[in-house]
C-alpha positions in Angstrom: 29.0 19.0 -1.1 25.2 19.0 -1.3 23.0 16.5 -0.4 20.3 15.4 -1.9 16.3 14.3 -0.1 13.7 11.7 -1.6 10.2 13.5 -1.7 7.2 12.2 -2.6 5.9 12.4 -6.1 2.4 14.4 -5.4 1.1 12.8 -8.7 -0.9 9.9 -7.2 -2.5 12.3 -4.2 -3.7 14.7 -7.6 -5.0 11.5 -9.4 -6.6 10.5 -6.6 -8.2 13.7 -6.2 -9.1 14.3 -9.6 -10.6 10.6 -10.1 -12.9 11.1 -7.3 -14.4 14.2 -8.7 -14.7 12.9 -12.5 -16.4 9.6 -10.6 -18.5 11.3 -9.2 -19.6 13.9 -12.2 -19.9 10.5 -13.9 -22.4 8.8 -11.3 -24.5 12.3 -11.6 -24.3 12.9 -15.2 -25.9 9.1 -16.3 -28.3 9.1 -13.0 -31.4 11.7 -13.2 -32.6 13.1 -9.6 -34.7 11.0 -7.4 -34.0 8.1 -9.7 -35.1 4.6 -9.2 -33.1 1.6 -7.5 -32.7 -0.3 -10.6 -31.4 2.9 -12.1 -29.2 3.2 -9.8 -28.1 -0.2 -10.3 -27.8 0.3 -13.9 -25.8 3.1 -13.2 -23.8 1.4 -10.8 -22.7 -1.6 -13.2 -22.1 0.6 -16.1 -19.3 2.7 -13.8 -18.0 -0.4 -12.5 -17.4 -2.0 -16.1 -15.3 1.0 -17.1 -13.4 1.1 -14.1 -12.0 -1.8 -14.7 -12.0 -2.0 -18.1 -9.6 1.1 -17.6 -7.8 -0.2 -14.2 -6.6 -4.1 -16.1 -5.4 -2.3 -19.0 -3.1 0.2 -17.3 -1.8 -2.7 -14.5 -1.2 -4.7 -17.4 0.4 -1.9 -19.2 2.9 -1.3 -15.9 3.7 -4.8 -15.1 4.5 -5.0 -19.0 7.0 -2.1 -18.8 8.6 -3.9 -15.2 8.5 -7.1 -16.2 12.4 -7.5 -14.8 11.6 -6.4 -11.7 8.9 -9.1 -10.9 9.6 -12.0 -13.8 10.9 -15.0 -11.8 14.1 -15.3 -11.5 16.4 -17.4 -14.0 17.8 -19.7 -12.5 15.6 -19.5 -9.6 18.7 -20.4 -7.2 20.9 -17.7 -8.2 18.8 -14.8 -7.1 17.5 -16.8 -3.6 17.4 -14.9 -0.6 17.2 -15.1 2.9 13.0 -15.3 4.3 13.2 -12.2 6.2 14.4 -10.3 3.4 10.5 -9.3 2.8 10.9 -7.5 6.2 13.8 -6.3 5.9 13.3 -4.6 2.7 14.7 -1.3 2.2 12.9 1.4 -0.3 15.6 3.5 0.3 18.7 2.0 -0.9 16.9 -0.4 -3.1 17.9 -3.6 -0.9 15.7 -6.6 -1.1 13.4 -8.3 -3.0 13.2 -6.3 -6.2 9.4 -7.2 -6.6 8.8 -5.9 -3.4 11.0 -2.6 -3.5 10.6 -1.5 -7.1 8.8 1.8 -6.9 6.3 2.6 -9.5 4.8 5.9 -9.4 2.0 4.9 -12.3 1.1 1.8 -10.3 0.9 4.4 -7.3 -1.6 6.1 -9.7 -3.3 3.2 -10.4 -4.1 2.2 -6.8 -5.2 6.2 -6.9 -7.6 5.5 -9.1 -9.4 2.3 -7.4 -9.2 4.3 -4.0 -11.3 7.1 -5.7 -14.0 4.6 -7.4 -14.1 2.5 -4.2 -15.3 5.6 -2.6 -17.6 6.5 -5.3 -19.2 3.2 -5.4 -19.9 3.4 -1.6 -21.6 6.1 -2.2 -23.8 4.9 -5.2 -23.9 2.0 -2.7 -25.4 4.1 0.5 -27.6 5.7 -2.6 -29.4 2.3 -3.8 -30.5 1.6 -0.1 -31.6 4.9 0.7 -33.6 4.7 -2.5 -34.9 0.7 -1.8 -36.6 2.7 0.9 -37.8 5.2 -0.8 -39.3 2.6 -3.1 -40.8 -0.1 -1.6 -43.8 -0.2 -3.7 -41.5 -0.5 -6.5 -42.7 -2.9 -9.9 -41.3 -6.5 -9.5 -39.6 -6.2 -12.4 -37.8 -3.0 -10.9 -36.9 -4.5 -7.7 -35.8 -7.6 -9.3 -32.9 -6.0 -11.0 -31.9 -4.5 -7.6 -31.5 -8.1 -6.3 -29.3 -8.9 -8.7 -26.8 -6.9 -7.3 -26.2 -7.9 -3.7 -25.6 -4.8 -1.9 -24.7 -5.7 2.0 -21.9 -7.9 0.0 -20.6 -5.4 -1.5 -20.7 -2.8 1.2 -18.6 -5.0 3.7 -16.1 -5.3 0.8 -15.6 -2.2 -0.7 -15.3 -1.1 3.6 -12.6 -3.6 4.0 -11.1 -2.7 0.4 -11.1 0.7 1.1 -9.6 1.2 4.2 -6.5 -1.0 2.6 -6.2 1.2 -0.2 -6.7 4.3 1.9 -3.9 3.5 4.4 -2.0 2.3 0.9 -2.2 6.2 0.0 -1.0 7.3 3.5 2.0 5.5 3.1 2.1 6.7 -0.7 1.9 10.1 0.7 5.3 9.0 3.4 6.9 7.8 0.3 7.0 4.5 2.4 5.2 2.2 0.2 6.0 -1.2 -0.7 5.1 -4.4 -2.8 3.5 -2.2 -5.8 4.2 -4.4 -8.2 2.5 -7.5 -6.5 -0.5 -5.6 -5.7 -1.0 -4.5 -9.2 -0.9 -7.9 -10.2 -3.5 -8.7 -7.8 -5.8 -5.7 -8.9 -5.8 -7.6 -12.5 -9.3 -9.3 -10.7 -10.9 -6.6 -12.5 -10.3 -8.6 -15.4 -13.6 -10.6 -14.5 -16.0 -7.4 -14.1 -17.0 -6.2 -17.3 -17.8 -9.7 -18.6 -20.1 -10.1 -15.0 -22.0 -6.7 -16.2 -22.5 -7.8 -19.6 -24.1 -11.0 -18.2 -26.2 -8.9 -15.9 -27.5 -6.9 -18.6 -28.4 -9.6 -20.9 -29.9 -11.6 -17.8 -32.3 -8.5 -17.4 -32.4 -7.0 -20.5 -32.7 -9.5 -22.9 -34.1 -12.4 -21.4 -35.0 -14.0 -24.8 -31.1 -14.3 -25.7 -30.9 -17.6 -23.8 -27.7 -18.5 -26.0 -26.2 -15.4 -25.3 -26.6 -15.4 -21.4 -25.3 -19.5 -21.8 -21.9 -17.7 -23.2 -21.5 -15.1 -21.2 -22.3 -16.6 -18.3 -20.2 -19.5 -19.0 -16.8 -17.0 -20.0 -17.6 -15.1 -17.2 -17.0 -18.4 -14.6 -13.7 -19.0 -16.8 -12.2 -15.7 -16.7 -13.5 -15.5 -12.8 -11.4 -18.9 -12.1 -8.3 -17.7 -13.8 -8.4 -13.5 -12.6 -10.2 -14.4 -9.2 -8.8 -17.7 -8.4 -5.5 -19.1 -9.8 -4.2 -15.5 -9.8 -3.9 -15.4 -6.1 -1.7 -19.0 -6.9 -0.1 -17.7 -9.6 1.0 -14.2 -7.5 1.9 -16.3 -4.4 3.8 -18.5 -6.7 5.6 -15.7 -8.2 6.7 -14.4 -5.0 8.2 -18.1 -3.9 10.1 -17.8 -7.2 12.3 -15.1 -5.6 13.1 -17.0 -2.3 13.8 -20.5 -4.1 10.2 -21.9 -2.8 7.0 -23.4 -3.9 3.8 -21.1 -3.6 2.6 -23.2 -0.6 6.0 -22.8 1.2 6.2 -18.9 0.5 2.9 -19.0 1.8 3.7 -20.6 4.7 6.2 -18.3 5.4 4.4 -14.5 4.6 3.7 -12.4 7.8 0.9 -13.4 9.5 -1.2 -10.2 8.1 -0.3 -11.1 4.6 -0.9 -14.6 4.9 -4.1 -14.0 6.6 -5.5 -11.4 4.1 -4.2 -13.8 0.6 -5.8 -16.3 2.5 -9.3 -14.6 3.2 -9.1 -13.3 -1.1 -8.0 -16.8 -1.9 -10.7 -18.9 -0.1 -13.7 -16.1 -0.3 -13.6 -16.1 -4.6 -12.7 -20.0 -4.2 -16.4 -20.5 -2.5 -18.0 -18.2 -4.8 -16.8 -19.7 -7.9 -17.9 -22.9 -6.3 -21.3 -21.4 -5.6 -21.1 -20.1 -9.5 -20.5 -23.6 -10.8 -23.0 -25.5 -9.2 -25.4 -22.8 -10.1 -24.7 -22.5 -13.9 -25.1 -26.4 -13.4 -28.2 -26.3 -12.5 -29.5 -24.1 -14.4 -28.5 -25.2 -17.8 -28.6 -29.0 -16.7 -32.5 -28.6 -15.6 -33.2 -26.9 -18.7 -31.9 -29.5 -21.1 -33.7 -32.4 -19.0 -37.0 -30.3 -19.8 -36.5 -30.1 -23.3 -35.9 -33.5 -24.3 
């Protein structure tokens, strides 16, 4: 009688490789040497925009093709389980909450793929400061498109984001991981990114399109409150679904680190759409006051 080993599929660790290289080719083909900072930044949104452009459509794709294995449950009380079953969850034998132990080796490739651009865009990211230096006597108009982009912001996030989806690969690499599905359904925040550039450009492009920035600007605070905001909810939400709660009770009752970290994506976009609003209020609001 033979027995039979689980070994990690070494697809996501080649993705992951491979990504990083064709990021980086990317980042060098569209960027000529010693380029400005607000080339760089150009650069920098245009990558971004296709990364996830590319990233929502295939974690839309997956969680399409496992919709059983994270749907909620119908009836909701026939498929409750104990709290702990979270913790308890075994890859291995498949015991658990199915939305926590399905395994999903394109959604491991997926998370590949932002691990490789998170590491690219840190270094597009180191790039555009070293180049601010270089550039200090740059035109107005030139530096102005740099502050558009708010670069410590993004540093300390793509650090934090990083490190998560590096030690997500580590366990990837243990065939250890868990909760696939549910972070998949968070990643569909990209959903709000390519709108955001194509505001960006028309903000600094084509300042004359004052309609046209209105729109864009006004869908990109929609599709930020539903992708950036009542996503977290609607995930959360999802989850309580599968242990007969509401999304503030299976909140309540997460581990500490998740609770913390859904908390700290949950209340950080929350401010900034805030900040958005009042913003795209005051701006438009001021306007029409001046030309009556």
């Amino acid at each position: 009688m033979s027995t039979t080993t689980n070994t990690p599929d070494s697809a996501p660790q080649v993705v992951l490789a491979i990504s990083l290289v064709l990021y980086l080719l990317l980042f060098y083909v569209i960027t000529p040497r010693n380029a400005t900072p607000s080339f760089i930044a150009k650069s920098h949104e245009a990558i971004s925009a296709v990364h996830s452009t590319l990233v929502t459509l295939l974690s839309l794709f997956e969680l399409q093709r496992k919709y059983d294995d994270w749907a909620p449950p119908r009836p909701f009380s026939s498929q409750t389980v104990h709290d702990d079953d979270i913790r308890r969850a075994d890859v291995a034998n498949g015991t658990g909450l199915k939305i926590i132990t399905t395994r999903s080796n394109l959604g491991n490739c997926i998370t590949a793929i932002e691990t490789a651009y998170l590491v690219q865009d840190t270094v597009i990211l180191i790039m555009g400061a070293q180049a601010r230096l270089r550039n200090r006597h740059a035109g107005e108009k030139d530096m102005a498109l740099v502050k558009e982009i708010n670069w410590r912001v993004l540093m300390g996030h793509h650090v934090g984001l990083g490190t998560a989806f590096g030690i997500l690969q580590r366990y990837i690499a243990l065939d250890r991981e868990k909760g696939i599905l549910v972070i998949l359904m968070l990643m569909l925040m990209n959903a709000s990114t390519p709108i955001g550039t194509l505001h960006w450009y028309l903000v600094n492009f084509q300042p004359l399109r004052r309609r046209a920035i209105l729109v864009a600007n006004f869908i990109y605070l929609t599709i930020y409150a539903v992708f950036r905001v009542y996503l977290v909810y609607w995930v959360v939400d999802v989850f309580g679904s599968w242990t007969g709660h509401s999304a503030i009770e299976a909140f309540r009752r997460l581990p500490l680190p998740c609770r913390m970290g859904t908390g700290t994506i949950g209340m950080a976009n929350s401010i900034w759409l805030i900040m958005g609003v009042r913003k795209f209020m005051r701006r438009y609001t001021s306007r029409a006051r001046a030309t009556k």
